[in-house]
C-alpha positions as MATLAB code, in Angstrom:
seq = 'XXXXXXXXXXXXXXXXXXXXXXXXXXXXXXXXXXXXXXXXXXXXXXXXXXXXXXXXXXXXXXXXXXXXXXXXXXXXXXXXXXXXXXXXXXXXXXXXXXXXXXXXXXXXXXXXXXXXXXX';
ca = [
       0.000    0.000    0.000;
       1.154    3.402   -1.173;
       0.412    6.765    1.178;
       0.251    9.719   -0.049;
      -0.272   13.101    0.908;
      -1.089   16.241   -0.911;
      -0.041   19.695   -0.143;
       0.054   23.132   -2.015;
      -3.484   24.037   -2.084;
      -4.983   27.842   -1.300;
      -7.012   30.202   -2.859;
      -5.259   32.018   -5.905;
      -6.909   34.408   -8.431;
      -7.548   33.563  -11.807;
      -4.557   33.849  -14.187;
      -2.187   32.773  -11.311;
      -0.225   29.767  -10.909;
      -0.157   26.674   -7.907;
       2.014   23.784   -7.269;
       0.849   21.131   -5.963;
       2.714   18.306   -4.036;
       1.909   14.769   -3.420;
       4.629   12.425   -0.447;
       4.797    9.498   -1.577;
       5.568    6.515    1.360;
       4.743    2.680    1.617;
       6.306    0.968   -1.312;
       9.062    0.695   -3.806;
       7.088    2.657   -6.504;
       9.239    1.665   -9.657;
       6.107   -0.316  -10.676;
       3.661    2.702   -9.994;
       1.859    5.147  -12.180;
       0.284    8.528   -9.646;
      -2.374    9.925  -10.818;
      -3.753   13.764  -10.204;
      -7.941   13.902   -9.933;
     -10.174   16.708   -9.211;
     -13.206   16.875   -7.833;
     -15.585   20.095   -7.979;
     -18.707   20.689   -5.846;
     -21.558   18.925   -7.269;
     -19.752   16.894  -10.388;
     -17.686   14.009  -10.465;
     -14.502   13.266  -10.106;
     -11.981   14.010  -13.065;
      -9.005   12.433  -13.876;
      -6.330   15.429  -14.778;
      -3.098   13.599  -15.938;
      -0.667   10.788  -14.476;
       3.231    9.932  -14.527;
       4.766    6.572  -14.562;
       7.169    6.420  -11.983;
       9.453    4.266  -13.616;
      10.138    6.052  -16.877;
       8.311    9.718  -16.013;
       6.388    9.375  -18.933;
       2.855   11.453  -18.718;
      -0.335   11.678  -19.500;
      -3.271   14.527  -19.307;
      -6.741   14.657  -20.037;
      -7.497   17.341  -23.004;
      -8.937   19.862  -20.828;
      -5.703   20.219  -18.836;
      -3.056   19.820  -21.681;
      -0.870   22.892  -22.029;
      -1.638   24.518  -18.814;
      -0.782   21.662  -16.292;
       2.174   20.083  -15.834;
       3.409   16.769  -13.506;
       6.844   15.875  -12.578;
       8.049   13.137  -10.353;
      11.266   13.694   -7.836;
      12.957   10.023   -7.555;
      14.941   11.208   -4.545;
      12.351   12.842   -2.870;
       9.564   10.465   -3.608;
       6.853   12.994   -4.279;
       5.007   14.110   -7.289;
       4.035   17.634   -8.427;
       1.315   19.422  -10.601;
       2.085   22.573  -11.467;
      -1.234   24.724  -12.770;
      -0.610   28.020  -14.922;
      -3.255   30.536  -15.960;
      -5.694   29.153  -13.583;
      -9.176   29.688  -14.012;
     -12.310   29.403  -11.736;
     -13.479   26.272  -13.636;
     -10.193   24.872  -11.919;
     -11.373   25.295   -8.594;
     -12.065   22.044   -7.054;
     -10.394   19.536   -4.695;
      -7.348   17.977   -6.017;
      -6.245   14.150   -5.138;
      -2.979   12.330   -5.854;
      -3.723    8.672   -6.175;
      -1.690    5.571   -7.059;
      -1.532    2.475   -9.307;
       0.162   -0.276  -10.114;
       1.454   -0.924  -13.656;
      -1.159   -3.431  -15.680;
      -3.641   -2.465  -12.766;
      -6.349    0.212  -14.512;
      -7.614    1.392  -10.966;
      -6.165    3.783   -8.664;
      -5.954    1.875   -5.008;
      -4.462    3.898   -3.307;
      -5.778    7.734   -2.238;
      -4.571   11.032   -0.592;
      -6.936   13.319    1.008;
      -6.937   15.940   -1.211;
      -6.104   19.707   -1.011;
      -7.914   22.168   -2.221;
      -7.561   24.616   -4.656;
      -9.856   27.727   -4.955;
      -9.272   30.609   -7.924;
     -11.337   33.200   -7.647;
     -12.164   35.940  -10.932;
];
């Protein structure tokens, strides 16, 4: 079992920029993919991108492409988004989540930090 836990959140105004952070603890995560989500009030949750911890190779939903950004630090074990020109549509509560390779579902969850952009 992977734990993870997400920092970086806040309330930023639109046009701005956040990093988020996700610790990473548990396993030996060459076999992992982390995954970013986001969840706003009242929708579902929405997968934003992922990295393969192995290889760093990423992936990003199309809504996100261009304007967010993850990186992995080996030594450090965490993960990071990085959001530019935010936008109130971006407010929601972000997760960092992680997989194992050939596994499509994310078992294991942070608790989310939240990110509010106001206009």
């Amino acid at each position: 079992q992977v734990q993870l836990v997400e920092s970086g959140g806040g309330l930023v105004q639109a046009g701005g920029s956040l990093r988020l952070s996700c610790a990473l603890s548990g396993r030996t995560l060459n076999a992992y993919f982390m995954g970013w989500f986001r969840q706003a009030p009242g929708k579902e949750r929405e997968f934003v991108g992922s990295i393969s911890w192995s290889g760093g190779r990423t992936d990003y939903a199309d809504s996100v492409k261009g304007r967010f950004t993850i990186s992995r630090d080996v030594a450090k074990n965490t993960v990071s988004l990085q959001i530019n020109s935010l936008k109130p549509e971006d407010t929601a509560t972000y997760y960092c989540a992680a997989r194992r390779a050939g596994v499509s579902s994310y078992a294991s969850w942070g608790q989310g930090t939240q990110v509010t952009v106001s206009s």
